[in-house]
C-alpha positions as CSV (number, residue, x, y, z in Angstrom):
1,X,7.5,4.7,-11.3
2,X,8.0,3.5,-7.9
3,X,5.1,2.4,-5.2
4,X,5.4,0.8,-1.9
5,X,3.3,-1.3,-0.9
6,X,2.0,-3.7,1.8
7,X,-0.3,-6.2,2.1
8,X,-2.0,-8.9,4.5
9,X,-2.4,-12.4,3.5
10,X,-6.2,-14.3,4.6
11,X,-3.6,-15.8,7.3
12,X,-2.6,-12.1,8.8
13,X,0.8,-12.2,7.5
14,X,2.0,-8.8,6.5
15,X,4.2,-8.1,3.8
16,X,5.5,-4.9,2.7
17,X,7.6,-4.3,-0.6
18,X,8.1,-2.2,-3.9
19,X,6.8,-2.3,-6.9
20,X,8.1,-1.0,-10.2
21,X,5.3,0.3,-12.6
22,X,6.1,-0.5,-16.3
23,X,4.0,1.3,-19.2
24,X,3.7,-1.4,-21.5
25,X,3.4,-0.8,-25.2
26,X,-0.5,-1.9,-25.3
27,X,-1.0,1.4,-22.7
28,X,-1.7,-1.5,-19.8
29,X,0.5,-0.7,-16.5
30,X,2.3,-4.0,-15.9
31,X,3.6,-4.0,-11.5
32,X,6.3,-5.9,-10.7
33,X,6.6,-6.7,-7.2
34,X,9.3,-7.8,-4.9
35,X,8.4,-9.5,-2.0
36,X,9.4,-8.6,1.7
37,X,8.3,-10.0,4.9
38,X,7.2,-7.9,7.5
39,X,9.8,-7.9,10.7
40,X,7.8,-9.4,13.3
41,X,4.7,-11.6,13.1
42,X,1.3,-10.5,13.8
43,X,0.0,-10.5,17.4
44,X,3.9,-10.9,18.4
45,X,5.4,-9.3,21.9
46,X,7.0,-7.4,18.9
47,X,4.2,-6.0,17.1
48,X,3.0,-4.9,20.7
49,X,5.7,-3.1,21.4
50,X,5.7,-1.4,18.2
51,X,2.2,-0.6,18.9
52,X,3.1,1.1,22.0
53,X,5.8,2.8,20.2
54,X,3.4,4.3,17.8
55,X,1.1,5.6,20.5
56,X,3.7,7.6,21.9
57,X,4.7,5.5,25.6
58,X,8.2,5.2,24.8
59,X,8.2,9.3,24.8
60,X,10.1,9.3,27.9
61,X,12.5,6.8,29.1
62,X,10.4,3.3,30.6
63,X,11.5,0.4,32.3
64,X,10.6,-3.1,31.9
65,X,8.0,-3.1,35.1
66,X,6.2,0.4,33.2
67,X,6.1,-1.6,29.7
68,X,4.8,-4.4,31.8
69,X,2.1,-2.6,33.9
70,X,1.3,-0.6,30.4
71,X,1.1,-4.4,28.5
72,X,-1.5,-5.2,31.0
73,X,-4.3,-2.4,31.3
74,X,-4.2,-3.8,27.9
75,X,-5.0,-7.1,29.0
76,X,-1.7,-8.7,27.7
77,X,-0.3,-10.3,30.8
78,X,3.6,-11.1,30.4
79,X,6.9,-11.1,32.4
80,X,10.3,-9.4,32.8
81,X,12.1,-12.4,30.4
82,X,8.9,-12.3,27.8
83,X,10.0,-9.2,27.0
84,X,13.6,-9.0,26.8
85,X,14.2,-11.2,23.2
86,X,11.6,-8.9,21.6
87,X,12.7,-5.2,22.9
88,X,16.3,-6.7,21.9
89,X,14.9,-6.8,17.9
90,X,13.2,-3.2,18.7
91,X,16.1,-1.4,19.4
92,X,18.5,-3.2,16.7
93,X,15.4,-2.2,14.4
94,X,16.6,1.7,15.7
95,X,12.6,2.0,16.8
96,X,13.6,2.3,20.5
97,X,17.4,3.2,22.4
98,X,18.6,1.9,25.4
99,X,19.5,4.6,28.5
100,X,20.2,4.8,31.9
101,X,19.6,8.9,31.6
102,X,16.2,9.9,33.1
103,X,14.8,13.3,32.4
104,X,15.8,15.3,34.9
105,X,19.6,14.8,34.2
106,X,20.0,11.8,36.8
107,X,21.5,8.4,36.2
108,X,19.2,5.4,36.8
109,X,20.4,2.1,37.6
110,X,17.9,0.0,35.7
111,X,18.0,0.0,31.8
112,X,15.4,2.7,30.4
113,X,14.3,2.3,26.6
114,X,13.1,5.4,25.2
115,X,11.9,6.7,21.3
116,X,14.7,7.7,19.1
């Protein structure tokens, strides 16, 4: 049988994998487990976006000054180039898409990142 699972070192590194449960002949369940590194670090730009990802902002298409302004009520004060490496790894992750296509059918001319 088949688990995933995912677990935090006492350093706050994350690591998710799967394990294969074995019925050995004794009737013990033996696990082995592969080890595999969570994407982004803890307390990243990356794990923040993800965050806000979860919570549902990226529902409609955002710019980089709404992630920003959101980032802050939150009391996580960064800038337009502090963001762009990390929202780069989001979307290759296929968490977020980028769009110039605002909800009402018009064409924007900044970049817009919205769920997928």
């Amino acid at each position: 049988m088949k688990v995933k699972i995912m677990v935090q070192d006492d350093r706050g590194q994350m690591y998710e994998g799967e394990a294969q449960l074995v019925k050995s002949g004794k009737q013990k369940t033996v696990a082995q487990v592969s080890k595999k590194k969570a994407w982004y670090r803890p307390g990243s730009t990356a794990e923040k976006i993800v965050t806000l990802i979860d919570e549902g902002f990226f529902s409609k298409p955002r710019g980089i000054g709404d992630i920003i302004a959101e980032l802050k009520t939150k009391d996580f004060h960064l800038k337009s180039p502090d963001l762009t490496l990390p929202l780069r790894n989001v979307v290759r992750k296929g968490l977020l898409k980028r769009t110039k296509n605002l909800p009402d059918g018009s064409v924007s001319k900044k970049i817009l990142y919205v769920e997928v």
